[in-house]
VOGU-3710 file (C-alpha; in Angstrom, 3 decimals, decimal comma):
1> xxxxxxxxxx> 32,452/-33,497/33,817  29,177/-32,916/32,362  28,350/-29,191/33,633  29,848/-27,704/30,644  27,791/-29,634/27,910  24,999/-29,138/30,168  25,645/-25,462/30,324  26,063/-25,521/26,583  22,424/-27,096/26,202  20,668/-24,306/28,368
11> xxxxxxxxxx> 22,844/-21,362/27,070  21,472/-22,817/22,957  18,172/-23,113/24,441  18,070/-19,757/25,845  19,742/-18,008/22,505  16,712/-19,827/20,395  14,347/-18,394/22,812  15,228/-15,407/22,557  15,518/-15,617/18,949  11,910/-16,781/18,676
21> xxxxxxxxxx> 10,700/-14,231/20,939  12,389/-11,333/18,709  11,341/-12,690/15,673  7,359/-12,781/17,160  7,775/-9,298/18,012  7,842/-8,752/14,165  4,254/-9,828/13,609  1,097/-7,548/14,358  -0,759/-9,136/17,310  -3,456/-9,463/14,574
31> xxxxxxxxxx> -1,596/-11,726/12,722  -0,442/-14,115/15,387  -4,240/-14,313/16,545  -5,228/-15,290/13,198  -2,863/-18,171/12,846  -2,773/-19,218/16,394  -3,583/-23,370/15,930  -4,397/-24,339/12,498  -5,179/-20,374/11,784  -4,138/-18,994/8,350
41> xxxxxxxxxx> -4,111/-15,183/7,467  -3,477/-12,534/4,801  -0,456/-10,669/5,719  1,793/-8,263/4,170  5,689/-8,659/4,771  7,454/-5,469/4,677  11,278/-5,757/4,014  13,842/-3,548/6,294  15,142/-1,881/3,516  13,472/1,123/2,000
51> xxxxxxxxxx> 14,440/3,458/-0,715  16,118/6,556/0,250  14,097/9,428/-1,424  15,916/12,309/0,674  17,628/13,637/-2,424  14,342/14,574/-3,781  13,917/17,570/-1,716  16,909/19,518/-3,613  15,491/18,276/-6,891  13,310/20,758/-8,894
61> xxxxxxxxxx> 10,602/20,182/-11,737  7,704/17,448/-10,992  8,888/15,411/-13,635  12,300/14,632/-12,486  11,011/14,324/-8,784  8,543/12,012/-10,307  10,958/10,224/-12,225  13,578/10,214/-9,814  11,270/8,540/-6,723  9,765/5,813/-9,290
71> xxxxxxxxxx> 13,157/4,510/-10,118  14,284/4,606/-6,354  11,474/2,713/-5,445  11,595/-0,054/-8,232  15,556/-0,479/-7,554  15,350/-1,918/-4,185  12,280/-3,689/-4,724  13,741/-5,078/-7,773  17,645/-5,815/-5,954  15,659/-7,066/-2,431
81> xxxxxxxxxx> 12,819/-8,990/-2,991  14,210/-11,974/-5,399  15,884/-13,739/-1,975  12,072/-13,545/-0,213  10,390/-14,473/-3,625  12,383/-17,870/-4,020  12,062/-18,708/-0,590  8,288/-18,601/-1,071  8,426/-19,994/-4,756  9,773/-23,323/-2,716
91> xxxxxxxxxx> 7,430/-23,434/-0,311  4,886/-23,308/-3,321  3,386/-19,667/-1,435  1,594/-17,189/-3,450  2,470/-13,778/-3,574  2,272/-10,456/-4,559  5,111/-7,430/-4,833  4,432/-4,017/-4,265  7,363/-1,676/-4,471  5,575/2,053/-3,288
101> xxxxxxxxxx> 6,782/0,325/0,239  8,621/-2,491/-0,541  6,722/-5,401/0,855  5,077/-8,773/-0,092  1,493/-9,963/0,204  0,901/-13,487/1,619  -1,229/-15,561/2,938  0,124/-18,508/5,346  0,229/-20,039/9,000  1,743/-19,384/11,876
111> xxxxxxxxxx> 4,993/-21,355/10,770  5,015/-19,579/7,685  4,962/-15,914/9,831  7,523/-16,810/11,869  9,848/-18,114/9,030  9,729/-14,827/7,278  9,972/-12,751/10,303  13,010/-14,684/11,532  15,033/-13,255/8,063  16,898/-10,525/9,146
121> xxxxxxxxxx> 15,498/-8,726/5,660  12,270/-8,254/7,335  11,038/-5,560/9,033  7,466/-6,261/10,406  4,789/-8,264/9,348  1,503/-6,598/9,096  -2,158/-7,526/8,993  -3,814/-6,547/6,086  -7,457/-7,491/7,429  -11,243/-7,292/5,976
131> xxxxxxxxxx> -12,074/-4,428/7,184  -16,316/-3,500/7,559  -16,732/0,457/6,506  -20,546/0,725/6,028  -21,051/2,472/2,758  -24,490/4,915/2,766  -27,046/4,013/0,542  -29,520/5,980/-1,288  -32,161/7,279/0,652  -34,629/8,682/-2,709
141> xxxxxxxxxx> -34,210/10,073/-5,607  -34,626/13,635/-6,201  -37,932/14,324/-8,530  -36,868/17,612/-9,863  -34,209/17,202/-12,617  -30,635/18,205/-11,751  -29,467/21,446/-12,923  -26,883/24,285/-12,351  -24,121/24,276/-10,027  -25,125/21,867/-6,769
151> xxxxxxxxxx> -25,796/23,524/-3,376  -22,299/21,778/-2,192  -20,093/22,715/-4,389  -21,496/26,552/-3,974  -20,588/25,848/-0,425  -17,175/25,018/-0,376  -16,787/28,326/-2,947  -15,936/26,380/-6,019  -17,443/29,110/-8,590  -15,460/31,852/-6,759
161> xxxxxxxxxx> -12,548/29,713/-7,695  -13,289/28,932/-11,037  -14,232/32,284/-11,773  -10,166/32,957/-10,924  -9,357/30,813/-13,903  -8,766/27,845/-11,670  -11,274/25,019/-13,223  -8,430/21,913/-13,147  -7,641/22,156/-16,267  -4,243/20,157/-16,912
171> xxxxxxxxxx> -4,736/18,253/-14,032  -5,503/14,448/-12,953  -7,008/13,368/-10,034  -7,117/9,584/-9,257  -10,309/7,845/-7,234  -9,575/4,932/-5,335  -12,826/3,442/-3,604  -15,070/0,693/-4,988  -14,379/1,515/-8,367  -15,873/4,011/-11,084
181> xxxxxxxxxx> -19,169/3,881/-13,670  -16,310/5,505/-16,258  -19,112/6,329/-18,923  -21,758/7,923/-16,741  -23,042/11,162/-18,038  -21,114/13,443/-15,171  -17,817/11,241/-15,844  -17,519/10,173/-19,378  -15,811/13,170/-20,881  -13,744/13,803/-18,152
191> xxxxxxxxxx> -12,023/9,926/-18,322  -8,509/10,233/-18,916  -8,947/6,572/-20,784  -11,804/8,425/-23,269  -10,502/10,158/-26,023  -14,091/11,043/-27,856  -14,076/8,274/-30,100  -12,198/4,864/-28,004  -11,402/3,987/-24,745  -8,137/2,748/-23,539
201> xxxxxxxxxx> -7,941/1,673/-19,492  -4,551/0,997/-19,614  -3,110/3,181/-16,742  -6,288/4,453/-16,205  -7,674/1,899/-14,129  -6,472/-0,656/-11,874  -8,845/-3,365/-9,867  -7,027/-4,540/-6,655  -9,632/-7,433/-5,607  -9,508/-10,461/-6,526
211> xxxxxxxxxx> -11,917/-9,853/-9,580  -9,317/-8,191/-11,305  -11,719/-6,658/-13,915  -9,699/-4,926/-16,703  -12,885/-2,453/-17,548  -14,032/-0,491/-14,515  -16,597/-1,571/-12,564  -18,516/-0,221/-9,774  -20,595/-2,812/-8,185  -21,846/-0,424/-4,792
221> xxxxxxxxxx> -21,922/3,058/-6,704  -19,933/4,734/-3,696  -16,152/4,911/-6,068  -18,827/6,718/-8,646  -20,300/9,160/-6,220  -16,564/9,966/-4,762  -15,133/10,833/-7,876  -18,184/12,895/-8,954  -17,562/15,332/-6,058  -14,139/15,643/-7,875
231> xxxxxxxxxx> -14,906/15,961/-11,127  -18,565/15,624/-11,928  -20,176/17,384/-15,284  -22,335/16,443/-17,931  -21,620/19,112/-20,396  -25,471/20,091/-19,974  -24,894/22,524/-17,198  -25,147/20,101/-14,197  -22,318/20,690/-12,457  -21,418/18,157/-9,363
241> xxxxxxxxxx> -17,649/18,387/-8,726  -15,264/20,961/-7,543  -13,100/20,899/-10,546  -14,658/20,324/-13,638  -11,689/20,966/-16,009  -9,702/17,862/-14,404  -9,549/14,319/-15,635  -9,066/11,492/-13,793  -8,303/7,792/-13,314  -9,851/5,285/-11,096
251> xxxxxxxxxx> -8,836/2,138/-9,266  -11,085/0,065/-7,116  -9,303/-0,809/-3,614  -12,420/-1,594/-2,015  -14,919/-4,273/-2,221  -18,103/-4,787/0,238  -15,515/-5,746/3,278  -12,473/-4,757/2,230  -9,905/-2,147/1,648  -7,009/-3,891/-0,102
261> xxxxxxxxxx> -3,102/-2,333/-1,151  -2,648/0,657/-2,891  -2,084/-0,516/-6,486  1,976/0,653/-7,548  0,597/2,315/-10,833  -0,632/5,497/-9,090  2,947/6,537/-9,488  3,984/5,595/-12,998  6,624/8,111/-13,829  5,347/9,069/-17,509
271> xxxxxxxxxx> 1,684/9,275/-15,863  1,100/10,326/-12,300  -2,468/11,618/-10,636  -2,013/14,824/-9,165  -4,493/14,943/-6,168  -5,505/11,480/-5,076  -8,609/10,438/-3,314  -8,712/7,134/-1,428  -10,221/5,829/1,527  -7,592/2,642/2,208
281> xxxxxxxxxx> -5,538/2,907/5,941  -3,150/0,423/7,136  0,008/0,151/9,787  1,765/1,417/7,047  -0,235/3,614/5,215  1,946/6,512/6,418  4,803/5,496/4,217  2,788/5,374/1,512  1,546/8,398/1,648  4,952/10,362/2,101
291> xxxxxxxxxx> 6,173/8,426/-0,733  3,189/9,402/-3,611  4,114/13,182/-1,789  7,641/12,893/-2,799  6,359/11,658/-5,871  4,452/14,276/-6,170  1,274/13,088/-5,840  -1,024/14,553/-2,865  -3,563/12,686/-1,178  -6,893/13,886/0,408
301> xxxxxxxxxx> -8,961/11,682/1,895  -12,731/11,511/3,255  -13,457/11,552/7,116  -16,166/9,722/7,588  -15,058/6,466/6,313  -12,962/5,385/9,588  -13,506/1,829/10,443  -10,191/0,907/10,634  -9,378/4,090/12,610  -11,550/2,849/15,218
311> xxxxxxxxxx> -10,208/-0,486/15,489  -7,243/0,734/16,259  -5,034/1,268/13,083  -4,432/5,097/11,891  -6,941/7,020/10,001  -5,929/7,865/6,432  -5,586/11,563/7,008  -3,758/11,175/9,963  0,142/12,970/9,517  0,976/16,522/7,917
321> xxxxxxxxxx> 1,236/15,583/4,057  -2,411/15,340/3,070  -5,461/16,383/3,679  -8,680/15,211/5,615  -12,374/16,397/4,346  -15,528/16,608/6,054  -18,849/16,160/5,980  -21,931/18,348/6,009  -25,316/18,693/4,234  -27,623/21,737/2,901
331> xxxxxxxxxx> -29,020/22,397/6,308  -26,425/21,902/9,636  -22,673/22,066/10,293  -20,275/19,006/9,883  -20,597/18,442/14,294  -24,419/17,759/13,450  -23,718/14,807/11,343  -22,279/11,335/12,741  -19,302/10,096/10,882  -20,708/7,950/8,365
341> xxxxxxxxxx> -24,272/9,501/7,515  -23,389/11,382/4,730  -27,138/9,532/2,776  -27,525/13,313/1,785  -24,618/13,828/-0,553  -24,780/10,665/-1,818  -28,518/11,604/-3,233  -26,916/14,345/-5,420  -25,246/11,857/-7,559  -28,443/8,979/-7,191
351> xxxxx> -30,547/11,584/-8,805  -28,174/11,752/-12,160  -27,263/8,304/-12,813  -30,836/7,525/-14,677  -30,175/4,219/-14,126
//
């Protein structure tokens, strides 16, 4: 008589097991090892639903892509992430929205990960870790003063390029790295913010740590050097960047152990960065990057910064839409170099910051 309630019992038991086991299989190893016991993490919930930006393709005219892939992405952010936002609201969580991919940043326990990855609007729950990159520092400073066109840029063939016509001109590039020194000699003029007489940072610079500065800042001088190889000249015929006729932008998406989300404003509609330059990776980081394409914003990124890589996530410049550069000095070929020795370069701009 009491087999069938009995079987009942198991059969609900079962059907929550497996419910909790499918639900786990949501969340990054990472993240369950971070909140196993008492643990509590910084994780980034990404929803299952993701704007559709296939109809770009048979668009033409970068403005309209542009405009048409912002609005995509901001509608089903907008329409999908109230229903997470007020479940977290009551819970008293913090959060953050991001709507490039459409995810939320969090930071709970292991009750709180398996809440969110039980809702059948989530698609994964990812680890968004500190990640250790070792940034070079400056091995001396150069005692001759800077002047003419440096040996690097002569070796990628940067004059023969410019000497085409090609310079930059009408184009922005955006840094993203541990920020910018906006006024320094090399950079000033070349600020998209700068106008010759004021400054204005609005959508010119974004800081994703926790500082949230509103001025750039560059507290390790490696988001400085990076954009100088992009854009770098003083107006006094010392020429360190491969495209001197650009402006750019600047956000700072690194700190000393960290490589934190892509900010959303690299793909304002009214004012995109062409190229982009960033050294952030994460489990999703391919999404992101064939989004800002469809956008159309391209990405290259620098190879020897690969920490992440080699824990096991994927390498920025992994994937056919952007581009991975390498390293090399005055003397030997990029296979002479290990990956994160690049001291050399990093002198050219240590010798023109008069600091």
């Amino acid at each position: 008589m009491n087999f069938p309630r009995c079987f009942s019992a198991v059969s609900l038991a079962f059907i929550l097991t497996l419910s909790a086991s499918a639900s786990s299989e949501k969340i990054s190893p990472r993240v369950l090892d971070e909140t196993s016991g008492t643990g509590s993490t910084e994780a980034l919930i990404v929803l299952k639903e993701q704007a559709n930006l296939a109809p770009v393709a048979a668009m033409h005219g970068k403005l309209a892509k542009g405009q048409f892939v912002v609005n995509a992405l901001r509608e089903v952010a907008a329409r999908t992430q109230p229903s997470i936002i007020s479940f977290l609201t009551q819970r008293g969580v913090a959060y953050q929205s991001f709507w490039i991919v459409n995810m939320i940043k969090v930071t709970g326990n292991r009750a709180l990960m398996e809440d969110l990855a039980a809702r059948p609007d989530v698609a994964q729950i990812d680890a968004n870790p500190h990640v250790k990159s070792a940034l070079p520092t400056a091995s001396g400073f150069d005692s001759d003063a800077a002047a003419g066109v440096e040996w690097n840029v002569v070796k990628v063939g940067a004059p023969k390029v410019w000497a085409l016509g090609f310079r930059g001109k009408g184009r922005v590039v955006a840094g993203a790295d541990t920020g910018v020194q906006w006024d320094h000699p090399a950079l000033k003029n070349h600020y998209r913010g700068w106008n010759g007489q004021k400054v204005n940072h609005n959508y010119n610079w974004h800081d994703a740590t926790s500082e949230h500065s509103p001025v750039p800042v560059d507290p390790f001088g490696h988001g400085t050097f990076t954009v100088s190889q992009m854009i770098g000249d003083d107006g006094h015929g010392n020429q360190i960047g491969v495209a001197p006729g650009a402006r750019y932008i600047a956000c700072r998406n690194m700190d000393l152990y960290r490589v934190l989300p892509v900010p959303d404003g690299a793909l304002s509609s009214q004012r995109q960065p062409r190229p982009g330059k960033s050294r952030a990776g994460a489990g999703f980081h391919q999404q992101l990057v064939d989004v800002s394409h469809d956008g159309r914003v391209f990405g290259q990124y620098a190879e020897s910064h690969c920490a992440l890589g080699s824990r096991g996530g994927n390498l920025p410049g992994d994937g056919g839409r952007q581009l991975r550069a390498g390293l090399r000095d005055d003397q030997r070929s990029a296979g002479d170099l290990p990956g994160l020795d690049n001291r050399r370069s990093h002198r050219l701009l240590q010798s023109d910051r008069r600091l």
